[in-house]
Structures are given as C-alpha cells and as structure tokens.
GUMI-959470 format. One record per atom (N, C-alpha, C): residue number from 1; atom name; x, y, z. Coordinates in Angstrom, 2 decimals, decimal comma. Layout:
<nodes>
NUM  CA  X  Y  Z
...
</nodes>
This chain:
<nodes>
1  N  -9,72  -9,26  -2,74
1  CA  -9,66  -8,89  -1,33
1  C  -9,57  -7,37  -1,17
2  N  -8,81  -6,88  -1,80
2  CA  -8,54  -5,41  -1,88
2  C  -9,73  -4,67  -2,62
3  N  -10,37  -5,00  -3,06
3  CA  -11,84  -4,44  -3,73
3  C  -12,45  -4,30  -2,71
4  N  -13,16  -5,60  -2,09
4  CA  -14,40  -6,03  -0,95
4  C  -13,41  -5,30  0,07
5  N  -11,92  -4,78  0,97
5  CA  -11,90  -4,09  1,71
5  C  -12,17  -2,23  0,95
6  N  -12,02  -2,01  0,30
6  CA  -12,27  -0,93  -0,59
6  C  -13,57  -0,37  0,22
7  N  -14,75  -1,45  -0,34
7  CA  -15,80  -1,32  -0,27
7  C  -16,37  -1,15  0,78
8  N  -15,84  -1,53  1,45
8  CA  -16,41  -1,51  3,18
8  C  -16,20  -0,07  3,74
9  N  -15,08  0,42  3,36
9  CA  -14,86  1,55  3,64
9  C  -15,07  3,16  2,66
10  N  -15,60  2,72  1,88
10  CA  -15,43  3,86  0,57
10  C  -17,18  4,44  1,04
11  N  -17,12  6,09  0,42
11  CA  -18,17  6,19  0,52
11  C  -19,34  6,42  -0,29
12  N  -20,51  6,51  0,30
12  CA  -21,84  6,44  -0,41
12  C  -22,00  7,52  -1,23
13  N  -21,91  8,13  -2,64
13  CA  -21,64  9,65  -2,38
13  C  -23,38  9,45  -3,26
14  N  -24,53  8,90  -3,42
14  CA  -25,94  8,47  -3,44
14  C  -26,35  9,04  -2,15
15  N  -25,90  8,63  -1,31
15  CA  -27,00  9,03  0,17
15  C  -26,37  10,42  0,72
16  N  -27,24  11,00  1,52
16  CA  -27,20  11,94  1,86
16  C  -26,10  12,05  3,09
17  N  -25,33  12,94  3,49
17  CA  -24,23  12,69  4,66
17  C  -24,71  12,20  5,92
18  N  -26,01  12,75  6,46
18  CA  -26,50  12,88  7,52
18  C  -27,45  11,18  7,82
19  N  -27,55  10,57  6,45
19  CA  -28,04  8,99  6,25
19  C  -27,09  8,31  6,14
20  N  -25,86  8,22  6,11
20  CA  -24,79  7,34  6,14
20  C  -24,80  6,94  7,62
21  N  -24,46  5,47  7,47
21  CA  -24,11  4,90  8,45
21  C  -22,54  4,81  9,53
22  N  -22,33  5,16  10,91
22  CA  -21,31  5,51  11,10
22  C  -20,01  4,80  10,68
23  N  -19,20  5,43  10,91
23  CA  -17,11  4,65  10,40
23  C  -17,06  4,06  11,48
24  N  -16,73  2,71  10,36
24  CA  -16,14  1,44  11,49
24  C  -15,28  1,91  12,71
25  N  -15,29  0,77  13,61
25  CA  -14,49  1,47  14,62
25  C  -12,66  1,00  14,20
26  N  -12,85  0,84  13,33
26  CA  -10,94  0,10  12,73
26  C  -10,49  1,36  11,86
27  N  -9,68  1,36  12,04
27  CA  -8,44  2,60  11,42
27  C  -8,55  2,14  9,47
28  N  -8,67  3,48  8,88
28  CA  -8,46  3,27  7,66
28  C  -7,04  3,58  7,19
29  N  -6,13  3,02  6,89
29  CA  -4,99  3,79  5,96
29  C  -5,01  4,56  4,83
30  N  -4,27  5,89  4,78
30  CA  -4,50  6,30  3,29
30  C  -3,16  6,70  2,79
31  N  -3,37  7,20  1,99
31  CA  -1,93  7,59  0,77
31  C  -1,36  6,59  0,92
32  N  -1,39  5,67  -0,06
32  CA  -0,85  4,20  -0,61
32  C  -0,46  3,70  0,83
33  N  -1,45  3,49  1,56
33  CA  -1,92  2,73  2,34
33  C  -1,07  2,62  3,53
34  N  -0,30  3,56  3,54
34  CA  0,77  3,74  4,57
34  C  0,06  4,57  6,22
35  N  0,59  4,14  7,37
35  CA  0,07  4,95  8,35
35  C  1,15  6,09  9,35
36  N  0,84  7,08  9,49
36  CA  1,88  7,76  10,18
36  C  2,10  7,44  11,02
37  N  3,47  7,84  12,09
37  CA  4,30  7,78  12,89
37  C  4,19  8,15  13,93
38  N  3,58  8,79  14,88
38  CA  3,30  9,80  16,04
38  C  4,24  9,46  17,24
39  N  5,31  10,05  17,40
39  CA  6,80  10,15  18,29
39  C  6,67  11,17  19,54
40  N  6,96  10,72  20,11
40  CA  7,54  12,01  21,17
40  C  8,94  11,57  21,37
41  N  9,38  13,01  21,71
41  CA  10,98  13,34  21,30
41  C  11,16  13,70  22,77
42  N  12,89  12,69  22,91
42  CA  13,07  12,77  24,75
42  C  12,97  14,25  25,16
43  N  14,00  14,75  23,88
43  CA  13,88  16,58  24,17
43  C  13,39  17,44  22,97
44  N  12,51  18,22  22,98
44  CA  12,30  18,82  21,86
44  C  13,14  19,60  21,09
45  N  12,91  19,67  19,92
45  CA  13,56  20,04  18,90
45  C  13,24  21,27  19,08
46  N  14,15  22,52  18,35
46  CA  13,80  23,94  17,94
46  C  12,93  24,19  16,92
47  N  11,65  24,41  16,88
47  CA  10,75  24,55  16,14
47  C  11,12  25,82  14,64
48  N  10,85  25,77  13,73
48  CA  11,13  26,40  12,91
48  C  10,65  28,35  13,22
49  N  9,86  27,94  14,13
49  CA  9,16  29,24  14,25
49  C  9,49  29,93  15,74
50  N  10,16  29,20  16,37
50  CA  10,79  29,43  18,07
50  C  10,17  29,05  19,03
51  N  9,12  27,87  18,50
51  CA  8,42  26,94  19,29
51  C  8,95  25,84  19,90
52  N  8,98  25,17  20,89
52  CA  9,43  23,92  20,92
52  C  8,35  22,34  20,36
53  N  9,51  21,73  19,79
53  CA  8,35  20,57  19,01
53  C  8,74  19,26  19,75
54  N  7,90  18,73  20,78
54  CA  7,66  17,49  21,44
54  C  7,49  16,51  20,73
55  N  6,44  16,91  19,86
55  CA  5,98  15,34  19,54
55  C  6,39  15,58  17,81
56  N  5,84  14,69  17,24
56  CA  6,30  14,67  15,32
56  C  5,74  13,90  14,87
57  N  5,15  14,23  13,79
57  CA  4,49  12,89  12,75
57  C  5,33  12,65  11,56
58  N  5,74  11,07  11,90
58  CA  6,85  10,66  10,41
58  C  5,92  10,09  9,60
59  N  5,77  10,53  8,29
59  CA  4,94  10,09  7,31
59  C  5,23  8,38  7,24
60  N  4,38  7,80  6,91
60  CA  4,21  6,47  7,03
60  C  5,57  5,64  5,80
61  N  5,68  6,82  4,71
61  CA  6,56  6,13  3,46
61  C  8,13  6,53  4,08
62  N  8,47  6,91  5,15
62  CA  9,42  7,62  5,64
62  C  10,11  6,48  6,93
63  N  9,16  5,74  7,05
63  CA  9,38  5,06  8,13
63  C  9,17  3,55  7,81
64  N  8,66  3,22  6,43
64  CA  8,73  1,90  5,61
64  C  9,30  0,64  6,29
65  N  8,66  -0,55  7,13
65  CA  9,14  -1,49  7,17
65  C  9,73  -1,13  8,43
66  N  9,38  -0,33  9,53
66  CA  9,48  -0,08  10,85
66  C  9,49  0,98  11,25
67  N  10,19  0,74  12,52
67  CA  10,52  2,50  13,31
67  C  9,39  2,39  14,29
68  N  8,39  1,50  14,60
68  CA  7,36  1,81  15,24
68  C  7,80  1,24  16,73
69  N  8,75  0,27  16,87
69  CA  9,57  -0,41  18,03
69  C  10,59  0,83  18,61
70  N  11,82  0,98  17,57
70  CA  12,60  1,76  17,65
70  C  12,66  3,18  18,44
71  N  14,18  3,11  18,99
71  CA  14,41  3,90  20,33
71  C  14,73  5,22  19,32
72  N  14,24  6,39  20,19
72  CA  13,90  7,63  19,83
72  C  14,98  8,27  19,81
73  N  15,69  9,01  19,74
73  CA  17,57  10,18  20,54
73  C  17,44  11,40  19,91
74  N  17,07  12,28  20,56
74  CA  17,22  14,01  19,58
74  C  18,76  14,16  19,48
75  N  18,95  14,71  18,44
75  CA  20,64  14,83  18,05
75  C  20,96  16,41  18,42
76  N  20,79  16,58  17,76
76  CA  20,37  18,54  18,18
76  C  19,66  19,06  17,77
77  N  19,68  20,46  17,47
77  CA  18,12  20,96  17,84
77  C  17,27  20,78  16,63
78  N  18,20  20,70  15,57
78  CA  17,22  20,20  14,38
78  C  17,17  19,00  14,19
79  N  17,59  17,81  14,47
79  CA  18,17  16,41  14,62
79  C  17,51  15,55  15,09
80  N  16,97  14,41  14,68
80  CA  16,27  13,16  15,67
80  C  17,27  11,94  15,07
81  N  17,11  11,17  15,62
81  CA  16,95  9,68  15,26
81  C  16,45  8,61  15,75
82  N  15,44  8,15  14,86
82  CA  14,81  6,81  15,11
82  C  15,45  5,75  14,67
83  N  15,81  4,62  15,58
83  CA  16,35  3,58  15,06
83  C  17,76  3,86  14,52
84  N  17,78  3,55  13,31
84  CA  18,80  3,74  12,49
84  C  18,71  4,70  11,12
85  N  17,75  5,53  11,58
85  CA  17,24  6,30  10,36
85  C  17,29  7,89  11,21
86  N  17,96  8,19  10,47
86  CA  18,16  10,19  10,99
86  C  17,18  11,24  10,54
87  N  16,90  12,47  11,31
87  CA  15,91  13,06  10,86
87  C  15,99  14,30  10,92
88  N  15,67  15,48  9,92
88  CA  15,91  16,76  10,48
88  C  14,44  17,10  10,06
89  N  14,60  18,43  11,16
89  CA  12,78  18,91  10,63
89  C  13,74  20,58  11,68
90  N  12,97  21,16  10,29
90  CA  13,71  22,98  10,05
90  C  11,94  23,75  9,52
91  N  12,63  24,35  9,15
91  CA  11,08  25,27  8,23
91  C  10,70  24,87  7,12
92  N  11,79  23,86  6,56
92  CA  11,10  23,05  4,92
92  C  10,42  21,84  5,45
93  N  10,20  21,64  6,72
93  CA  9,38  20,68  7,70
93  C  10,16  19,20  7,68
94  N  9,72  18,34  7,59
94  CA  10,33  17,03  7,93
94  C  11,35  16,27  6,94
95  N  12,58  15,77  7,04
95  CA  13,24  14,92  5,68
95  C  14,36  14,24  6,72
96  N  14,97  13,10  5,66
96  CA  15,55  12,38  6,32
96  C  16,73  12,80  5,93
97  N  17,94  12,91  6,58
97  CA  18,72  13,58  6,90
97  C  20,40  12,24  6,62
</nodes>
C-alpha cells in the first residue's frame, strides 16, 4: 500500500518538468509523513526580532497524536500552550517548553 501510494505521488525525473502531469489535488505529507500545525495565537507572541508573531507553524512530530482540536492560551510573550503541551518560540525558534 505504501509503495502504490509512493507512486502516485513521486516524481518522473525521465520526463521533462514542463510534460509532467499536474499534482493531485490531495495534500502530500512529508518528513516521515507528519503534517504541520498552522495556529493563530489569541495574542501574539514577541517575535525574536521585535516583530509580533500571530500565527506559528508546530512541526507535525511536535504535535504527535493531536493538538489539531485543542484550545490555544499565549502564556507570555515567549509562551503558548496548546492543549496540554507548552511552547516557547525565542530566536532559537520553536521547542517545547
């Protein structure tokens, strides 16, 4: 099963780019098959750079087995939490806290 979906999606690297046929209209997963997170935060966080950061992408291995239901809460300015899982994101960028 995991071959024949492989296949459906892998590409032609024989044909030319511009002769390939277009990408399905279904979402591919990648990096061990995990999909990211895309959040918006009730209040933004202090951006590492003196930006404010609204929204956030939690890597898909970060959020394992949910978080996609789960209620959002900025803690402070470096601080989130999803669910039951805490989060800081500074200038070494995103980790769980």
């Amino acid at each position: 099963m995991k071959l024949q979906t492989a296949r459906q999606v892998a590409l032609d690297f024989t044909m030319r780019f511009t002769d390939m046929p277009p990408a399905p209209d279904e979402q591919v997963a990648t990096r061990l098959g995990a999909r990211d997170l895309l959040i918006d935060l009730p209040q933004p966080l202090s951006g590492p750079f003196g930006d404010p950061v609204g929204r956030i992408a939690i890597p898909g291995w970060m959020v394992a087995g949910g978080g996609g239901r789960d209620e959002v809460e900025t803690v402070d300015a470096r601080h989130f939490r999803l669910g039951d899982r805490r989060f800081r994101y500074d200038q070494w960028g995103l980790e769980p806290a």
